[in-house]
PyMOL Python script that loads the backbone (N, CA, C, O; Angstrom):
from pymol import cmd

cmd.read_pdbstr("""\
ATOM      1  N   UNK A   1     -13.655  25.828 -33.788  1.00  0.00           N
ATOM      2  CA  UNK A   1     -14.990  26.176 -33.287  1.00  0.00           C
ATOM      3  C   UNK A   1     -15.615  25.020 -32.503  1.00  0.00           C
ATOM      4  O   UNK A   1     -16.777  25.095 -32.104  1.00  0.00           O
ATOM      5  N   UNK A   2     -14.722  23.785 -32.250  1.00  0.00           N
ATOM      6  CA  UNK A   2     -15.616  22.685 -31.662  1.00  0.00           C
ATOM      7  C   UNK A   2     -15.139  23.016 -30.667  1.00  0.00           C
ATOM      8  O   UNK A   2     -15.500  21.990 -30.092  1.00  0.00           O
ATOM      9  N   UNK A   3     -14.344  23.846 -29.485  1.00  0.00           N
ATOM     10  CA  UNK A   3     -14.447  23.945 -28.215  1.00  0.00           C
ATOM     11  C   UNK A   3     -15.725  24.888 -27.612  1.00  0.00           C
ATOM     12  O   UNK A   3     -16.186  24.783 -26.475  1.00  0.00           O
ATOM     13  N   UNK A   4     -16.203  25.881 -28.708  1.00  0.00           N
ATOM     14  CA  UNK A   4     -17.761  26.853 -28.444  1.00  0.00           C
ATOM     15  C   UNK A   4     -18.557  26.281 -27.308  1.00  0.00           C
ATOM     16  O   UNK A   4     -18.670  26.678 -26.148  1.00  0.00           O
ATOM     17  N   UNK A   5     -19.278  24.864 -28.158  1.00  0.00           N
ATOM     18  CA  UNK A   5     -20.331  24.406 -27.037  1.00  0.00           C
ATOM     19  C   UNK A   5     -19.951  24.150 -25.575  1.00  0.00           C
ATOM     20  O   UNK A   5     -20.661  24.279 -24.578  1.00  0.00           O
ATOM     21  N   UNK A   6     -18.417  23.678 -25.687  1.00  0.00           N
ATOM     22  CA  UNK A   6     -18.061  23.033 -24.226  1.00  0.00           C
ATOM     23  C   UNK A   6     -17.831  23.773 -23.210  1.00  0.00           C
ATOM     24  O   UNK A   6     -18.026  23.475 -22.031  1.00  0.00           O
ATOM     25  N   UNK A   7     -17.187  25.286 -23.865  1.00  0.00           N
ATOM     26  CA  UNK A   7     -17.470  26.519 -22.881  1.00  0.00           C
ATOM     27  C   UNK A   7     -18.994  26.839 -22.470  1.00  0.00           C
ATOM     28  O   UNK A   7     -19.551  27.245 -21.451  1.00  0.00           O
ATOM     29  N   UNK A   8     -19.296  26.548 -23.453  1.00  0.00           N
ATOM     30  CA  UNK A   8     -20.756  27.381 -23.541  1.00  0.00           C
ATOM     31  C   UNK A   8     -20.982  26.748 -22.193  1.00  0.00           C
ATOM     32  O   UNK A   8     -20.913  27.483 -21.208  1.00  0.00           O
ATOM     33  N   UNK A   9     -21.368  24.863 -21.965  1.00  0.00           N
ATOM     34  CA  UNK A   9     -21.897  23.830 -20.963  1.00  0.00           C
ATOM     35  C   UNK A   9     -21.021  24.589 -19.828  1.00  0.00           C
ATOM     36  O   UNK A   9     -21.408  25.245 -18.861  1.00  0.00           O
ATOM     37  N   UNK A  10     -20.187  24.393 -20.109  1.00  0.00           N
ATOM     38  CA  UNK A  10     -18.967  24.790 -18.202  1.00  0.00           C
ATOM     39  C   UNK A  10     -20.006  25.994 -18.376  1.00  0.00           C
ATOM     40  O   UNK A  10     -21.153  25.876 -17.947  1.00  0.00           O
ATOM     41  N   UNK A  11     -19.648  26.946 -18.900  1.00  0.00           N
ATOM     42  CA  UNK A  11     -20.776  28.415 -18.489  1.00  0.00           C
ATOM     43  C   UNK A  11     -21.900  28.293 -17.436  1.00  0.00           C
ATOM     44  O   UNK A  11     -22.134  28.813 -16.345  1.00  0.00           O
ATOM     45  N   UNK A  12     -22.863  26.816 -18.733  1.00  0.00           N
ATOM     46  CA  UNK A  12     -23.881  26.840 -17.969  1.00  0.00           C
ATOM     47  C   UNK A  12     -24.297  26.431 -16.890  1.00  0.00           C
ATOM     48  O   UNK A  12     -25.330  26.787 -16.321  1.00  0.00           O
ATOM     49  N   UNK A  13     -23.192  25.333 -16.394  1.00  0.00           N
ATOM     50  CA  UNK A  13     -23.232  24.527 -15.632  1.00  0.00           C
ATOM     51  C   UNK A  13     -22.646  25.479 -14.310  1.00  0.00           C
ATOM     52  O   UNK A  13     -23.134  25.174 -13.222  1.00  0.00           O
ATOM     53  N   UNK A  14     -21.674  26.568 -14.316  1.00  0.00           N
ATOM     54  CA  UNK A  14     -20.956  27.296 -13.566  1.00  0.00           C
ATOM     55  C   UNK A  14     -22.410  27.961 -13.032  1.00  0.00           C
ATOM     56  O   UNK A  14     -22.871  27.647 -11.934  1.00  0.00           O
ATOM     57  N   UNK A  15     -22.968  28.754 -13.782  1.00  0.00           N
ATOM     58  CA  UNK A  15     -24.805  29.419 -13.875  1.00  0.00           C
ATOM     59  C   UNK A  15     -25.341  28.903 -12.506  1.00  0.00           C
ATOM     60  O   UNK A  15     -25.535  29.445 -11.418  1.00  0.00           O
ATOM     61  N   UNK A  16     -25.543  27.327 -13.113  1.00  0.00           N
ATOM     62  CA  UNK A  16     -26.592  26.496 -12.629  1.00  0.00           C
ATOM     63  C   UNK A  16     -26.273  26.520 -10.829  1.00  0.00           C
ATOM     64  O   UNK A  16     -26.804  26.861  -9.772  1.00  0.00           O
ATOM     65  N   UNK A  17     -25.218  25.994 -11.290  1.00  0.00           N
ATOM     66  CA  UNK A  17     -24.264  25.651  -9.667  1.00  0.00           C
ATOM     67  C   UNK A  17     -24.197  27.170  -8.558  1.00  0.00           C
ATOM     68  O   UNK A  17     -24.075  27.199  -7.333  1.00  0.00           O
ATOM     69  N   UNK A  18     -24.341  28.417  -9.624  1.00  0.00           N
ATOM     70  CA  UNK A  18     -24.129  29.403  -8.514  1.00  0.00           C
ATOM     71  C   UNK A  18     -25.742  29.595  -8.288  1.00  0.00           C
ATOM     72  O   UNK A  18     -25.973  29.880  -7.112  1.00  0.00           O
ATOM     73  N   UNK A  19     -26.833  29.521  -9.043  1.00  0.00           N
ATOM     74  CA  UNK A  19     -28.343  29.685  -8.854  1.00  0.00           C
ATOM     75  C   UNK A  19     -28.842  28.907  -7.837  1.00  0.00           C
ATOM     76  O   UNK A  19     -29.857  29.125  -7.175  1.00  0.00           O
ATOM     77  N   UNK A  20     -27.872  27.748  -7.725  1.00  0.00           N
ATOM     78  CA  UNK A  20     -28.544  26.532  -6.764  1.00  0.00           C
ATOM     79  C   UNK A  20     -27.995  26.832  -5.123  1.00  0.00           C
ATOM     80  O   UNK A  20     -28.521  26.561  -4.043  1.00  0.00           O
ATOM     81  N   UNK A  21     -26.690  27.516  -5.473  1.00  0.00           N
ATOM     82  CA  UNK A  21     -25.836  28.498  -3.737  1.00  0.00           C
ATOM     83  C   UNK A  21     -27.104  29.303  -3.756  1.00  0.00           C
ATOM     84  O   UNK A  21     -27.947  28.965  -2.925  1.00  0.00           O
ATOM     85  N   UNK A  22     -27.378  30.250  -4.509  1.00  0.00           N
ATOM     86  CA  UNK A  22     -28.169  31.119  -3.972  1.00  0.00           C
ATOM     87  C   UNK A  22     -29.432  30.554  -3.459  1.00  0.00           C
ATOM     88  O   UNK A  22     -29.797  30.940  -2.349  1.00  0.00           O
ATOM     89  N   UNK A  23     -30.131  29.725  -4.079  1.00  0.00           N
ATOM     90  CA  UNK A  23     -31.382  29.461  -4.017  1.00  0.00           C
ATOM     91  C   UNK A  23     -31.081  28.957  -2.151  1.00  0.00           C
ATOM     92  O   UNK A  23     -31.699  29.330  -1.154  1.00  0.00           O
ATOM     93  N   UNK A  24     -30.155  28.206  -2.244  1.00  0.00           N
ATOM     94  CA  UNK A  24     -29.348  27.214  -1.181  1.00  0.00           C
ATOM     95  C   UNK A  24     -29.755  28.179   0.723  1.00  0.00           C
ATOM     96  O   UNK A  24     -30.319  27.874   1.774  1.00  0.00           O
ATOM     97  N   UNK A  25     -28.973  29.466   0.104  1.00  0.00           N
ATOM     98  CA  UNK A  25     -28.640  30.271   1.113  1.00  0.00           C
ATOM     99  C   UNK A  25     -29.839  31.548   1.085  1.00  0.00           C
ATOM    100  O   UNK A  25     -29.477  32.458   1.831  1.00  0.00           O
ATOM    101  N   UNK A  26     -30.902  31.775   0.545  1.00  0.00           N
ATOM    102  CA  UNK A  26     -32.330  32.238   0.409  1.00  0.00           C
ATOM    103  C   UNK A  26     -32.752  31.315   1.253  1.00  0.00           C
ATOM    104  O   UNK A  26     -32.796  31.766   2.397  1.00  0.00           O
ATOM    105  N   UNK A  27     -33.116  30.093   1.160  1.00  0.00           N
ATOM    106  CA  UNK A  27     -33.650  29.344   1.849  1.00  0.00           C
ATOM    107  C   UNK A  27     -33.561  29.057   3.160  1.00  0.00           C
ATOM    108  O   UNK A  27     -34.403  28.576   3.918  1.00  0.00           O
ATOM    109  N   UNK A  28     -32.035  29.532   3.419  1.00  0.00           N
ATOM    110  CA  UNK A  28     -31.588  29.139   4.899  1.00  0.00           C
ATOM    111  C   UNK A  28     -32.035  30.133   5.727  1.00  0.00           C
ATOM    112  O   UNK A  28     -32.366  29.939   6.897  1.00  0.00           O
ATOM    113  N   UNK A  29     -32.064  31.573   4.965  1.00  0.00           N
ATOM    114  CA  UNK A  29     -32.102  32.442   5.991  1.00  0.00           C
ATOM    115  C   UNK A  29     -33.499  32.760   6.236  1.00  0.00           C
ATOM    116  O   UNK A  29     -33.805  33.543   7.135  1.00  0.00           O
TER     117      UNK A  29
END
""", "prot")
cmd.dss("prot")
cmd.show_as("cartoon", "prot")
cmd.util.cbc("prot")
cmd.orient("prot")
């Protein structure tokens, strides 16, 4: 069960990184 959190982070971090494309490419257009 100690690999849980580290998926969990990549998850969130995968999240973060696609919210920040979008925000990225909202902005451009």
């Amino acid at each position: 069960m100690h690999h849980m959190p580290q998926l969990l982070e990549k998850n969130q971090k995968r999240k973060v990184k696609l919210a920040t494309l979008m925000q990225l490419q909202s902005s451009l257009t």
